[in-house]
C-alpha positions as CSV (number, residue, x, y, z in Angstrom):
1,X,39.2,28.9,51.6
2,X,40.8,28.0,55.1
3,X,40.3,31.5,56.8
4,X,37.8,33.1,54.9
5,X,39.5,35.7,53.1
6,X,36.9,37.9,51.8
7,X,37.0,38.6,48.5
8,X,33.2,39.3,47.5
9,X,33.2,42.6,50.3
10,X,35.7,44.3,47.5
11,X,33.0,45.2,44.9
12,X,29.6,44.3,44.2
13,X,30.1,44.2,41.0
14,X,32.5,42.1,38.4
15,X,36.2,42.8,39.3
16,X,38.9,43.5,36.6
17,X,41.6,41.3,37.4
18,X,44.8,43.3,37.8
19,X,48.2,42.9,36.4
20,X,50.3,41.6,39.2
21,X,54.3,42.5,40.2
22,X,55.8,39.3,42.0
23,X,58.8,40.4,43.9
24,X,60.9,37.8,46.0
25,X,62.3,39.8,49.2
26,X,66.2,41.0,49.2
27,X,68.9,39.2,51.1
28,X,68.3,38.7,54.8
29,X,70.6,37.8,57.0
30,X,69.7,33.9,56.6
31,X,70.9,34.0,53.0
32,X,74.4,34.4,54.4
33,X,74.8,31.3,56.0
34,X,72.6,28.0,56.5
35,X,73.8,28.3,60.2
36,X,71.4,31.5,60.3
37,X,69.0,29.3,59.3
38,X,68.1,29.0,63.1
39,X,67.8,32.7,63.1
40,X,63.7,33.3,63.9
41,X,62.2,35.6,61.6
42,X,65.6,37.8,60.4
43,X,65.8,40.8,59.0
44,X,67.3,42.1,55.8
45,X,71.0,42.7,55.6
46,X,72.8,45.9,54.5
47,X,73.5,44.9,51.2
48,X,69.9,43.5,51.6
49,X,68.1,47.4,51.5
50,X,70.7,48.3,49.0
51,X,68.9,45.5,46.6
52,X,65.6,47.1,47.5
53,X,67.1,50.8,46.7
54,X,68.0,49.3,43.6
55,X,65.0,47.5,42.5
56,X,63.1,51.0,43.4
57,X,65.1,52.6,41.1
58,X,64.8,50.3,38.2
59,X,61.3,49.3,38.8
60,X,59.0,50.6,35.8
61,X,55.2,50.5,37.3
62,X,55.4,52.8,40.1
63,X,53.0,54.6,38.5
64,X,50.2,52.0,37.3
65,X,50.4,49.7,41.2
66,X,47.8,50.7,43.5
67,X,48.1,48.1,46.1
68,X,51.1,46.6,47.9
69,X,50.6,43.0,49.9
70,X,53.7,41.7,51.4
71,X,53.9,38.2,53.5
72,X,53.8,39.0,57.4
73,X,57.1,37.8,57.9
74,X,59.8,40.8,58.7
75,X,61.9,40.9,55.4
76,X,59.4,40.8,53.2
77,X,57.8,43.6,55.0
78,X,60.9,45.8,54.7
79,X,61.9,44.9,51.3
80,X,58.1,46.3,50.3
81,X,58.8,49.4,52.8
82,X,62.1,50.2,51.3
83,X,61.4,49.4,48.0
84,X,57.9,50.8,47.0
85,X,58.3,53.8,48.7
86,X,56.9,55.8,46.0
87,X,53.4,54.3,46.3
88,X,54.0,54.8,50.1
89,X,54.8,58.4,50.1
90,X,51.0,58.6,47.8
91,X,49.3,57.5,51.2
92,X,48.9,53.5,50.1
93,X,49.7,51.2,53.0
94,X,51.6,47.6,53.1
95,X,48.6,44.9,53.1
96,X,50.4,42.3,54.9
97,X,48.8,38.7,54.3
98,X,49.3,35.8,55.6
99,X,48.7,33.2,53.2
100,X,51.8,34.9,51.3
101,X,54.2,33.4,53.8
102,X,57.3,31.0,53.3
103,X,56.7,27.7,52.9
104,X,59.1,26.1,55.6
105,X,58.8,25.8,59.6
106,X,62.4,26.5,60.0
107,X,63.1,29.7,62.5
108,X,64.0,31.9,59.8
109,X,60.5,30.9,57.6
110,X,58.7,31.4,60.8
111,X,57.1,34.8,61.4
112,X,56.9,36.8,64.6
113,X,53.3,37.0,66.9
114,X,51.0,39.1,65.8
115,X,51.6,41.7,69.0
116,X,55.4,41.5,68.2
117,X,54.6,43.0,64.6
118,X,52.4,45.2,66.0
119,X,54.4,47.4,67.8
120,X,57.5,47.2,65.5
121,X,55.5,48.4,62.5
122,X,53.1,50.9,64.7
123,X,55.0,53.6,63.0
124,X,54.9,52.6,59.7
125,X,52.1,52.3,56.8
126,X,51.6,48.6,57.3
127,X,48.2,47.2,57.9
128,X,48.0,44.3,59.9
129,X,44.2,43.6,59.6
130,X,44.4,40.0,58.1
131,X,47.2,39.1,60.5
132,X,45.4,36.7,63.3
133,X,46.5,35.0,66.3
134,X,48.3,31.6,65.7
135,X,49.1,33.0,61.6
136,X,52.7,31.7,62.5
137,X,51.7,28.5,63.8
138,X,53.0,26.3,60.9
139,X,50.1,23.9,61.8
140,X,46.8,23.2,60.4
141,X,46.2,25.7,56.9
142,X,49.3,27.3,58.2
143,X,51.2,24.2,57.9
144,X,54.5,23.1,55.6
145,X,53.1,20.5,53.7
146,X,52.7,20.1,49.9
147,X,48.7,20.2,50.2
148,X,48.5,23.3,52.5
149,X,51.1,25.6,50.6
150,X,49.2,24.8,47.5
151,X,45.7,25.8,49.2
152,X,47.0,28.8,50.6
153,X,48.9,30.1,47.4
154,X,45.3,29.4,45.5
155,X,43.6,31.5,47.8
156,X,45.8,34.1,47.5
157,X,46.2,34.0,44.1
158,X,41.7,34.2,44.3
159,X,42.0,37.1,46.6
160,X,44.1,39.0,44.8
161,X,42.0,38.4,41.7
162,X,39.2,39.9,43.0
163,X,41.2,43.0,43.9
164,X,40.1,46.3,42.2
165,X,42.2,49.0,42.9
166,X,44.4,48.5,40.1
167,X,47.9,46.5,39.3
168,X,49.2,45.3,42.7
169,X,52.7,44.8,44.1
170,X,53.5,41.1,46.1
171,X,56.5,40.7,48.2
172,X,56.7,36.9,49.3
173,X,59.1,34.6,49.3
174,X,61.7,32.5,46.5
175,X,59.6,28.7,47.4
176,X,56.3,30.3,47.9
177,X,56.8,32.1,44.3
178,X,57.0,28.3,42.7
179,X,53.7,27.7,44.2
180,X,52.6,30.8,43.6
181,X,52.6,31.0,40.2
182,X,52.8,27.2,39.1
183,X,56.3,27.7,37.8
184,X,58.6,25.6,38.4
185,X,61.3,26.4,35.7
186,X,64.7,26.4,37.3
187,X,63.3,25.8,41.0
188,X,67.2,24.5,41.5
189,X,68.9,27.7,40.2
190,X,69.4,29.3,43.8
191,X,69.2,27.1,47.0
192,X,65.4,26.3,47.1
193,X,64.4,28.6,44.5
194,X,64.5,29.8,41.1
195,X,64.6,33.4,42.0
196,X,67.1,35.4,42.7
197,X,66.7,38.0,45.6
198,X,64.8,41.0,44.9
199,X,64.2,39.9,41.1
200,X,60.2,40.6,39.8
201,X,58.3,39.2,37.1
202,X,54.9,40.7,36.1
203,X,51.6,38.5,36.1
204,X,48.3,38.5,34.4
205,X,45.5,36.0,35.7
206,X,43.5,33.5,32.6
207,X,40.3,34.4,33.6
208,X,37.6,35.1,35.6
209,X,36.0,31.4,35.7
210,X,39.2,29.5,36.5
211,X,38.5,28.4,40.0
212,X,42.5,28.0,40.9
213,X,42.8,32.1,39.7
214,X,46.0,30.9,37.8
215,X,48.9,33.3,37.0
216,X,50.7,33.8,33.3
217,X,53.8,36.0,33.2
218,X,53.0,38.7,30.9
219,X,54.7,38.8,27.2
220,X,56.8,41.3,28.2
221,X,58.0,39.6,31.8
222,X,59.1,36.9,29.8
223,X,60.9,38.2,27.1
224,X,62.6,40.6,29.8
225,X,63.9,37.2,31.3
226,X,63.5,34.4,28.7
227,X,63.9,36.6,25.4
228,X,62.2,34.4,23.1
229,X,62.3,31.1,24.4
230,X,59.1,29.8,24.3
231,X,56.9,29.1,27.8
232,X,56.6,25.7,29.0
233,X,53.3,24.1,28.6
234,X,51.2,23.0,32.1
235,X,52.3,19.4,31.2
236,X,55.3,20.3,31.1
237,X,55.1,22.7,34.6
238,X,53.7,19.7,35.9
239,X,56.2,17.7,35.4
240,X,59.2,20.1,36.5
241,X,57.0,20.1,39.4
242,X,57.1,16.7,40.3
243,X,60.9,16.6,40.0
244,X,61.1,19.6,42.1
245,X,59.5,18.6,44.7
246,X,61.3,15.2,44.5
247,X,64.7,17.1,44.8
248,X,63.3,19.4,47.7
249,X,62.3,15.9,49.5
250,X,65.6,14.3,48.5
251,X,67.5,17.4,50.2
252,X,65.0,17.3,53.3
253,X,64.0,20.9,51.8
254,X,60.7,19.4,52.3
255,X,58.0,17.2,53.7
256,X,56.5,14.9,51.5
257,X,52.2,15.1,51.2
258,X,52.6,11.4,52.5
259,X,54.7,12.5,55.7
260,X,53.9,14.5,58.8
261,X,55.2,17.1,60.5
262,X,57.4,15.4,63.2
263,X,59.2,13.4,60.1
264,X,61.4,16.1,59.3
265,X,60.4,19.9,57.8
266,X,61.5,22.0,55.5
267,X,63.2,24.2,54.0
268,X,61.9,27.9,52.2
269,X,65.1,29.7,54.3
270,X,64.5,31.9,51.0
């Protein structure tokens, strides 16, 4: 793990894995526009907290989540402030992580310094505490290549295994999410993405031994979205992947694992 995320401090003894709510954030305001692309690190839109009103509403675990980890970057902080304000109101706090952050260097994937988030969130239940110095720097772990997104959505996905205060909410981003859960079904649906804004899909991990921590929607996740269409094998994943990625390169939405920085970045901007 790049940056040491600790996960063996949580419990000294064998974790139960918990059932994990992906949520990708609500509209900001570089949805609108690809112009607002070059927006740094925007904020949610009107219609944008309305989603997360929404989702709050309709949203049927409030009761089981004990833990709420959003990416560091600002609409993803607010979409979990605005929509989990339930679990907020019973004294639980925003974990804000940085491996959870989009997967492009463009301005609007790019989050704020560490003292900038500071004093905007002072006020509110957000804990910082995994947030360093340089988090934002889209270089080194934090980088937007193929190899580092995928090392930082493992150890994520390991972290949050190891969690043991019961189901957990995630707030991160539509290209992250692909990543994240290995999924790559319809990764062309929306622009750079397969989900739609403020859409969730609930998560169980395979097991304790699997060293990647790898994610499987839950029966009922699926059959919310897919009804009975049957899962795609990992073959199968892996092979969406590959054209995926290929599409993302193709539409300079991303660098290949063969290219560097300077050649020409990415994309996330969701």
């Amino acid at each position: 793990m790049g940056r040491s995320l600790d996960e063996s401090a949580v419990t000294d003894t064998a974790p139960v894995p918990p059932t994990v709510h992906l949520v990708r954030h609500a509209q900001g305001y570089h949805n609108l526009t690809t112009a607002n692309y070059s927006m740094p690190d925007p904020s949610l839109t009107t219609y944008g907290v309305e989603q997360c009103r929404c989702l709050s509403r309709n949203f049927p675990y409030h009761s089981s989540v004990k833990l709420v980890v959003a990416s560091p970057i600002r609409r993803t902080l607010y979409t979990a402030l605005h929509t989990f304000e339930p679990e907020l109101e019973k004294g639980l706090r925003i974990v804000a992580l940085p491996e959870l952050q989009e997967t492009s260097d463009l301005p609007c994937d790019t989050g704020s310094d560490i003292d900038i988030l500071k004093d905007e969130f002072k006020d509110q239940p957000v804990d910082l505490s995994l947030v360093t110095k340089g988090w934002n720097s889209k270089k080194g772990e934090w980088a937007s290549t193929t190899e580092a997104i995928k090392a930082r959505a493992r150890d994520a996905r390991a972290w949050l295994r190891s969690r043991t205060e019961g189901d957990v909410v995630v707030v991160t981003h539509g290209g992250l999410l692909h990543y994240l859960t290995e999924d790559w079904t319809d990764s062309g649906k929306f622009p750079g993405t397969g989900w739609a804004n403020c859409e969730y899909r609930s998560y169980s991990f395979t097991g304790d031994s699997d060293p990647d921590a790898s994610l499987v929607e839950t029966a009922e996740s699926h059959a919310r979205r897919r009804g009975t269409e049957k899962p795609m094998t990992r073959s199968e994943q892996v092979q969406l992947e590959q054209t995926a990625l290929k599409d993302w390169e193709d539409q300079d939405y991303q660098v290949s694992t063969k290219q560097g920085k300077d050649d020409r970045d990415w994309i996330g901007a969701y």
